[in-house]
KEKE-3310 file (N, C-alpha, C; in steps of 0.2 Angstrom, whole numbers, plus 5000, padded with zeros to 4 digits):
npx = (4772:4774:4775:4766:4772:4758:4760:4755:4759:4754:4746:4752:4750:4738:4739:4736:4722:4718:4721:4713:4701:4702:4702:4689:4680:4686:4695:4711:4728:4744:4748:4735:4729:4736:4735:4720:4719:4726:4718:4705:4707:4707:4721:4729:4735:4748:4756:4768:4780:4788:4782:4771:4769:4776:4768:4756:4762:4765:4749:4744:4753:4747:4734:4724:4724:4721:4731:4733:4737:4737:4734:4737:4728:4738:4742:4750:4759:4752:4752:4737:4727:4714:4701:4698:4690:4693:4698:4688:4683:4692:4694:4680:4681:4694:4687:4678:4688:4693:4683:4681:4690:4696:4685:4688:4699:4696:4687:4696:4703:4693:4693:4692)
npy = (4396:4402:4421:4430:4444:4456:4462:4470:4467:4466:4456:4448:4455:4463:4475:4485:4486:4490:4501:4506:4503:4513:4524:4527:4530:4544:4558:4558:4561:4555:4552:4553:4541:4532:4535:4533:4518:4513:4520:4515:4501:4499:4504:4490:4489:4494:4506:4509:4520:4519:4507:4511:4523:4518:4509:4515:4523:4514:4508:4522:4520:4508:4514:4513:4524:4541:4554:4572:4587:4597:4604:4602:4597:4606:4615:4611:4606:4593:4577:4571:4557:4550:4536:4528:4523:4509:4508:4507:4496:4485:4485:4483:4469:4462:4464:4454:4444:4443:4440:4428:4422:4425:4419:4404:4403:4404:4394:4383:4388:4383:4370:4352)
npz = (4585:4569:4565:4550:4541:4540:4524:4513:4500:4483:4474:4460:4445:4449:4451:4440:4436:4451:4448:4437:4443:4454:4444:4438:4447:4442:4435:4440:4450:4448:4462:4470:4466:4471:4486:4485:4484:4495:4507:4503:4503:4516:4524:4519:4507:4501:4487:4480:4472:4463:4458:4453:4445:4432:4430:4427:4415:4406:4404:4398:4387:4383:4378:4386:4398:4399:4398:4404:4409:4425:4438:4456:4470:4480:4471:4465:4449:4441:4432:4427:4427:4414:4414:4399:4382:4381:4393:4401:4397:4400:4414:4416:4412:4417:4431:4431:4429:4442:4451:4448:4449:4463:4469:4467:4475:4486:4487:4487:4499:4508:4505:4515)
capx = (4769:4775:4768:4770:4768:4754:4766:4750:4760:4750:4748:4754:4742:4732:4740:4734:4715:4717:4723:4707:4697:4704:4702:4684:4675:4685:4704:4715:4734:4747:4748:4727:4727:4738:4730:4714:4718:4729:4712:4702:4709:4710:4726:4733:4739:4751:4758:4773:4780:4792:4777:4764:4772:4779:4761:4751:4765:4760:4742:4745:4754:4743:4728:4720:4721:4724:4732:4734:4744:4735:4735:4733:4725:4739:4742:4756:4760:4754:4747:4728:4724:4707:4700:4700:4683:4695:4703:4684:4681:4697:4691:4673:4684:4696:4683:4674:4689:4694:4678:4680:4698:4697:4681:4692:4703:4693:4684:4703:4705:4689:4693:4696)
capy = (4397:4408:4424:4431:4450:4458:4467:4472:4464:4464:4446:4450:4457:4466:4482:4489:4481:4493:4509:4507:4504:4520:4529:4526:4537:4550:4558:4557:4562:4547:4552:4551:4536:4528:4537:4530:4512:4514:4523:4510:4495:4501:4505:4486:4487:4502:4506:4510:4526:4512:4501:4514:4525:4515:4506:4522:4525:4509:4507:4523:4518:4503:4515:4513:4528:4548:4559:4581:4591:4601:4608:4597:4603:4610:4619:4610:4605:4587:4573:4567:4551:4547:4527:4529:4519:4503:4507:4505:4490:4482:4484:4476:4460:4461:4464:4447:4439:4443:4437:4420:4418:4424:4413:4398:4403:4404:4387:4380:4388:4380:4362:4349)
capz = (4579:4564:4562:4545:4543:4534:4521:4510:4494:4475:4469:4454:4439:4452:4450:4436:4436:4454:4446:4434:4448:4456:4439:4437:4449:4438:4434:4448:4448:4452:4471:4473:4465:4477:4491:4486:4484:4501:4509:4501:4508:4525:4525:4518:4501:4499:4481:4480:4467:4461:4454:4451:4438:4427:4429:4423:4408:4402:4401:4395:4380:4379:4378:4393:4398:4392:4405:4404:4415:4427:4445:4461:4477:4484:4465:4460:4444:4441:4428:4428:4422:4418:4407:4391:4381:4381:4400:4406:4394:4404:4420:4417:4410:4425:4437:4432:4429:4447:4454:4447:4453:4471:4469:4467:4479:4493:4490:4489:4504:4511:4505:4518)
cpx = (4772:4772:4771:4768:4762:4758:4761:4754:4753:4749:4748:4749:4737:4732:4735:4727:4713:4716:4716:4704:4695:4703:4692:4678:4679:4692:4705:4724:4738:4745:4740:4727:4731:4735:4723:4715:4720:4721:4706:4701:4710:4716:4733:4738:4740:4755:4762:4776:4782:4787:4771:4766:4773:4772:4757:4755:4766:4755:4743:4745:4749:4736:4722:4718:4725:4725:4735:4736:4738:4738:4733:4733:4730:4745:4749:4754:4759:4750:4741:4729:4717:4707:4697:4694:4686:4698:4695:4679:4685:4695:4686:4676:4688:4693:4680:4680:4693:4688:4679:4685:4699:4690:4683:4696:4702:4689:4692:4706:4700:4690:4696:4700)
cpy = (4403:4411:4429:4438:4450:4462:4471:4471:4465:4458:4451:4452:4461:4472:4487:4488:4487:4501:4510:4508:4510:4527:4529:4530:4543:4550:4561:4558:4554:4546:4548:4544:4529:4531:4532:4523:4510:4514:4517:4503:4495:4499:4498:4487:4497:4500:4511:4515:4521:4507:4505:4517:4522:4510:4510:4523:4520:4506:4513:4525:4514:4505:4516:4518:4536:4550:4567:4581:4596:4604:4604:4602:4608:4615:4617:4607:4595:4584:4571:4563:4548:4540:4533:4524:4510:4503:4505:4497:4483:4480:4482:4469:4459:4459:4457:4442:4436:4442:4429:4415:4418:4420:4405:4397:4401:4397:4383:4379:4384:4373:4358:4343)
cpz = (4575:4563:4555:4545:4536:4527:4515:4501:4488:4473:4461:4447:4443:4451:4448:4436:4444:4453:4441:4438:4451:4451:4437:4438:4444:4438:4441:4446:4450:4460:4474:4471:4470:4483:4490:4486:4491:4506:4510:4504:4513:4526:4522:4512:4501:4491:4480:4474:4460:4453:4451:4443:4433:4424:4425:4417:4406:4400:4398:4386:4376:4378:4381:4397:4395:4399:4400:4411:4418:4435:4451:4466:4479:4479:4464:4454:4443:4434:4429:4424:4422:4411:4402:4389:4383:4388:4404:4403:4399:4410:4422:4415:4416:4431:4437:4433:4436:4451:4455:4450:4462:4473:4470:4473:4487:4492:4490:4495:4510:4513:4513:4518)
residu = (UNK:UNK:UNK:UNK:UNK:UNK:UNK:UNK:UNK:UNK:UNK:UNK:UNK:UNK:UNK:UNK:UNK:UNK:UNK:UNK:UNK:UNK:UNK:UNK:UNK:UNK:UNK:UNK:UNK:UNK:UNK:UNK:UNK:UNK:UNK:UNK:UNK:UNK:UNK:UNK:UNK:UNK:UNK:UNK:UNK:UNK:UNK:UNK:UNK:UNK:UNK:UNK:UNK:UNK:UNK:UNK:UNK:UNK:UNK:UNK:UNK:UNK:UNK:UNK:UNK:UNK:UNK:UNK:UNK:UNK:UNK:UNK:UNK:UNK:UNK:UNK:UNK:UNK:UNK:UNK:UNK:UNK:UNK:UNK:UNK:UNK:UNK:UNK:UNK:UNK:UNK:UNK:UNK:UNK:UNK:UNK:UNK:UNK:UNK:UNK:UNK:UNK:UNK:UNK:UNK:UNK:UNK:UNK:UNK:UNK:UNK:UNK)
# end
């Protein structure tokens, strides 16, 4: 039998629909916001700096969200990101339309 590993991959588009997620309870520097999603999913889905950045400096731009420089726990120097009226508009339309698909998914995977 092939075993395949867990690799905690993103299907694609989930990324950022997570980082809202994560930006929701409140603003969170980049690092928390991997932290929490990491934490969150019992340790499956890791988010790589690679994917995440460049993920935050695009909704960003697109609006989504507003980030200031401040101080993290252990007083460095970092960014906070927190939604924006349009990043928390996003994430109620993501969230349904992530319900509907892994909705699908799992009766596909059901079929016999």
């Amino acid at each position: 039998m092939e075993r395949f590993p867990d690799t905690g991959e993103l299907i694609q588009g989930t990324l950022e629909m997570l980082i809202l997620k994560a930006l929701a309870r409140g603003p969170l520097h980049g690092y928390g916001v991997a932290e929490w999603i990491e934490q969150t999913s019992q340790q499956v889905l890791k988010v790589e700096e690679g994917a995440l950045y460049p993920a935050l400096h695009r909704m960003e731009l697109r609006g989504l969200l507003k980030a200031r420089w401040g101080a993290s726990e252990n007083n460095r120097r970092a960014k906070f990101y927190e939604l924006t009226a349009d990043g928390h508009k996003r994430l109620h339309a993501e969230s349904q339309r992530w319900a509907r698909l892994s909705s699908a998914v799992a009766f596909v995977m059901q079929a016999s």
